[in-house]
C-alpha positions as CSV (number, residue, x, y, z in Angstrom):
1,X,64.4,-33.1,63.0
2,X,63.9,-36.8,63.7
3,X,64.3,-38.8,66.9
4,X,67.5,-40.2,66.2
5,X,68.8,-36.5,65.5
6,X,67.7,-35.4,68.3
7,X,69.2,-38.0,70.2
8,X,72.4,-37.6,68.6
9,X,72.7,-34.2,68.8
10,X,71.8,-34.5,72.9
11,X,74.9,-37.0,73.1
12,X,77.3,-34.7,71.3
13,X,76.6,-32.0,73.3
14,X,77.0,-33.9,76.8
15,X,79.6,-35.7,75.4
16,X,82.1,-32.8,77.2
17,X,80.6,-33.2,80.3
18,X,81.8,-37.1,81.3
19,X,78.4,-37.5,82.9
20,X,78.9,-41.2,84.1
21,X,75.5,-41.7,84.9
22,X,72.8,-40.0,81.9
23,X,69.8,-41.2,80.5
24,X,68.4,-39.5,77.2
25,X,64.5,-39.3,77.2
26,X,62.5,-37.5,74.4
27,X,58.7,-37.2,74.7
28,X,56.2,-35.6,72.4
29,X,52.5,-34.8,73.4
30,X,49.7,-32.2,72.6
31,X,51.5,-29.8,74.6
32,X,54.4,-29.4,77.3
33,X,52.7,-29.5,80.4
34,X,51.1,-32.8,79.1
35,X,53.8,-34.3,78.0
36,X,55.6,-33.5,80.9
37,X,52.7,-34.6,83.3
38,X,52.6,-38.0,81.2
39,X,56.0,-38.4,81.5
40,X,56.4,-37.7,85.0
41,X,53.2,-40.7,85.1
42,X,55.3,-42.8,83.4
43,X,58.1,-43.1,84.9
44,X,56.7,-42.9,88.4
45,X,58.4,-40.4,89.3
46,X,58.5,-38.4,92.9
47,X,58.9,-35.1,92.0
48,X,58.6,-32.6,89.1
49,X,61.6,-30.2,88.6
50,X,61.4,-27.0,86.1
51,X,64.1,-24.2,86.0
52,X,61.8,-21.2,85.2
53,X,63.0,-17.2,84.2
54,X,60.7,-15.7,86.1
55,X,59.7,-13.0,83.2
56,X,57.4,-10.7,84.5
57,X,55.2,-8.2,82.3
58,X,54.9,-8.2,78.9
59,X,57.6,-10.9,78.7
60,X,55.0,-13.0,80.7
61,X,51.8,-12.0,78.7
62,X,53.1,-13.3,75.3
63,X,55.2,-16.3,75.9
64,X,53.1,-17.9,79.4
65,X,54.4,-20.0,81.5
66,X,54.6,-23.4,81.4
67,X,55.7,-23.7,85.5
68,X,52.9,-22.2,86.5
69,X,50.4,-23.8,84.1
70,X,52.2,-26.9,85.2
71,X,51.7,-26.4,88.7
72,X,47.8,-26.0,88.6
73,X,47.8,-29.7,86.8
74,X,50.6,-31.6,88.8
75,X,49.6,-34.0,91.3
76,X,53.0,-34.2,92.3
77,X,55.1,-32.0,94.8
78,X,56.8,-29.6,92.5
79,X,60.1,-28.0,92.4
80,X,60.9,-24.6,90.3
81,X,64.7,-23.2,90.2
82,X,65.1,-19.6,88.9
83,X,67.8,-19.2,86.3
């Protein structure tokens, strides 16, 4: 999928919600927590907020977790949310 698919598939999708304020940002880097990190760098931003699962056990040992790698790389105050 291409940018412009993503981007249009993002607005469909919220189009439901009436948000009257949204901005659409896609980033690509050499992994998540980087691009995220870069990201968060780029836009000067005062805080990094991840919604996290909070799998334990084997659940934890094959997928990882990219809140907690995250959090040993952030230089900013950090946020998680349990879904």
């Amino acid at each position: 999928m291409n940018l412009q698919e993503a981007k249009r598939k993002i607005k469909e999708f919220i189009a439901d919600f009436k948000l009257s304020k949204s901005k659409i940002n896609i980033y690509s880097d050499v992994s998540v927590e980087k691009g995220i990190l870069n990201f968060s760098r780029e836009i000067k931003a005062d805080l990094i907020t991840l919604s996290t699962h909070g799998r334990s056990g084997l659940a934890h040992l094959f997928t990882g977790s990219v809140t907690k790698n995250l959090s040993k790389n952030a230089l900013k105050p950090m946020m998680t949310i349990k879904v």
